[in-house]
C-alpha positions as CSV (number, residue, x, y, z in Angstrom):
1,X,66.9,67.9,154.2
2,X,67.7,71.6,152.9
3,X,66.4,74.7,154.1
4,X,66.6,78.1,153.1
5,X,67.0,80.5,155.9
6,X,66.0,84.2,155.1
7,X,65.8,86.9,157.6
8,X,64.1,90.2,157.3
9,X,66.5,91.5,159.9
10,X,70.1,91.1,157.9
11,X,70.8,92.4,154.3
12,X,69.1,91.0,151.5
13,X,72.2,89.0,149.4
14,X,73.2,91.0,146.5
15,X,74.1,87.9,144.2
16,X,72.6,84.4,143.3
17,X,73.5,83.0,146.6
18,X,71.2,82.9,150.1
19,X,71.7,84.4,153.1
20,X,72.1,80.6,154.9
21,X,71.4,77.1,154.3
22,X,70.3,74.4,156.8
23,X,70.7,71.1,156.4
24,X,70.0,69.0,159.3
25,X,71.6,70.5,162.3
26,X,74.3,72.4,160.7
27,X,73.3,76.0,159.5
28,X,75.6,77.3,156.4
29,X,75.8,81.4,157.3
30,X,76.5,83.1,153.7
31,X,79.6,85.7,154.2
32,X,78.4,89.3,156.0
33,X,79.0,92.4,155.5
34,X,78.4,95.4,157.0
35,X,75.7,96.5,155.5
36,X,72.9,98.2,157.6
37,X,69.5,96.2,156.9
38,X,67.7,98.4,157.5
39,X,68.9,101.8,155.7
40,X,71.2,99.0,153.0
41,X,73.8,101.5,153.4
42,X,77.4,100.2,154.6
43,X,78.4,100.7,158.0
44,X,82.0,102.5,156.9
45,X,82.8,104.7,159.7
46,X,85.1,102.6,161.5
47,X,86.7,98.7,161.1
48,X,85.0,98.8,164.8
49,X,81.9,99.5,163.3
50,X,82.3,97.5,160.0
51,X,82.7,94.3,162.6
52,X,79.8,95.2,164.6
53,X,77.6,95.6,162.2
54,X,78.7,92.5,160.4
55,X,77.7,90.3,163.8
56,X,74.6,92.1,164.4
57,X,74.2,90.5,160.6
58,X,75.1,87.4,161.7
59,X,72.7,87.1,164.8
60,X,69.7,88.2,162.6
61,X,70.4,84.9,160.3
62,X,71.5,82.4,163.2
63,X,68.5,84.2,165.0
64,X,65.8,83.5,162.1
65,X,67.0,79.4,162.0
66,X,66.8,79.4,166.1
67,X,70.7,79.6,166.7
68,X,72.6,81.4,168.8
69,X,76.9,82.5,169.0
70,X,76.9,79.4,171.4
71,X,76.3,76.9,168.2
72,X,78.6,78.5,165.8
73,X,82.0,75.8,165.6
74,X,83.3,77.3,162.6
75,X,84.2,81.0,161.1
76,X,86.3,82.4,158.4
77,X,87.0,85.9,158.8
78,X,88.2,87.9,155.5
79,X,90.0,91.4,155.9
80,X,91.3,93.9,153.3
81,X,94.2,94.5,155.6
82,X,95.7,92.1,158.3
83,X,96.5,95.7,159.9
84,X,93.0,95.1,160.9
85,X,93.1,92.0,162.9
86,X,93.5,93.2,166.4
87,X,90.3,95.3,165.8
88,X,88.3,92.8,164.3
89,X,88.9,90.4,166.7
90,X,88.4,92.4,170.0
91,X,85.1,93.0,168.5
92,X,84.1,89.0,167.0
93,X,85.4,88.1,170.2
94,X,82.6,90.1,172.7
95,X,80.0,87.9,170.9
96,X,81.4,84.9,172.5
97,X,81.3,84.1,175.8
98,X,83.5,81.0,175.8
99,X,84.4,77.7,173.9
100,X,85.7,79.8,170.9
101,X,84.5,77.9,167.3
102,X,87.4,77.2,164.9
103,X,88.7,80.4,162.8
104,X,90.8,81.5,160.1
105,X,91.6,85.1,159.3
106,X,92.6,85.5,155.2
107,X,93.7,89.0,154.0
108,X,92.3,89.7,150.7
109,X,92.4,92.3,147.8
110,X,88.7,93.2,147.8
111,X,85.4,92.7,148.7
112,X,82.1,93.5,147.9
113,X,81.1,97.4,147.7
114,X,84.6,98.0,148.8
115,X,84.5,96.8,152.5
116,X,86.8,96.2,154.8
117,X,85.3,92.9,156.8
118,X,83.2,90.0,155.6
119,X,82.5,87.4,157.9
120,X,80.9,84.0,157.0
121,X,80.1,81.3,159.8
122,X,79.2,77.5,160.1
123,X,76.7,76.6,163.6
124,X,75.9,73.1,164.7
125,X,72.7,72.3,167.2
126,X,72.6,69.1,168.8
C-alpha cells in the first residue's frame, strides 16, 4: 500500500512531487535541499551548512514516517562541484553511526534555487 508522508518540520516541496512515499516497509525520501523550514530561506553560508541543513531535512521526513539514519540502505548525493565531496561527506557521514547504506555522489550543472547539495535517500524497516 502507498502512503504519503508529509512533515511540518522539513520544506514544503516546491513542485508536483511529495516530500516521501511509503510503500510497505521501504520509505521513498524526495531529494533535499537546504532549505530552512522554518524561515524557507536557503541555508547558503557554507557547503558545511548546505549539508547540515539538508539532513536535519532528511530526519524531519524519516522522523514523520517513524525511521531513523539506522534504516536508510540507499542515498544519492548530487553536488554542483565534486570540489565539494570531502565536505559533504564529513558531514553525511556524522549522521551515521555505522553500517553505511549504498551511495552515489553525481556532479551536476544545477539545482534548484541555485544550491550547492541535494540529497535524496531510500530507508527499509524490517
Amino acid at each position: 500500500m502507498k502512503q504519503i508522508i508529509t512533515s511540518n518540520n522539513a520544506p514544503a516541496p516546491i513542485g508536483p512531487y511529495s516530500q516521501a512515499v511509503q510503500v510497505d516497509n521501504m520509505l521513498y525520501v524526495s531529494g533535499q535541499i537546504p532549505l530552512n523550514p522554518v524561515t524557507n530561506e536557503i541555508v547558503n553560508t557554507s557547503v558545511t551548512e548546505e549539508t547540515h541543513q539538508v539532513m536535519k531535512n532528511i530526519s524531519a521526513v524519516l522522523d514523520e514516517a517513524g525511521y531513523t539514519f539506522a534504516d536508510i540502505v540507499k542515498t544519492s548525493i548530487f553536488l554542483t562541484n565534486m570540489s565539494f565531496f570531502a565536505e559533504v561527506n564529513d558531514v553525511y557521514g556524522s549522521y551515521f553511526e555505522s553500517n553505511y547504506p549504498a551511495r552515489e555522489t553525481i556532479a551536476v550543472k544545477g539545482l534548484p534555487k541555485d544550491v550547492n547539495v541535494e540529497i535524496s535517500v531510500i530507508a527499509y524497516k524490517p
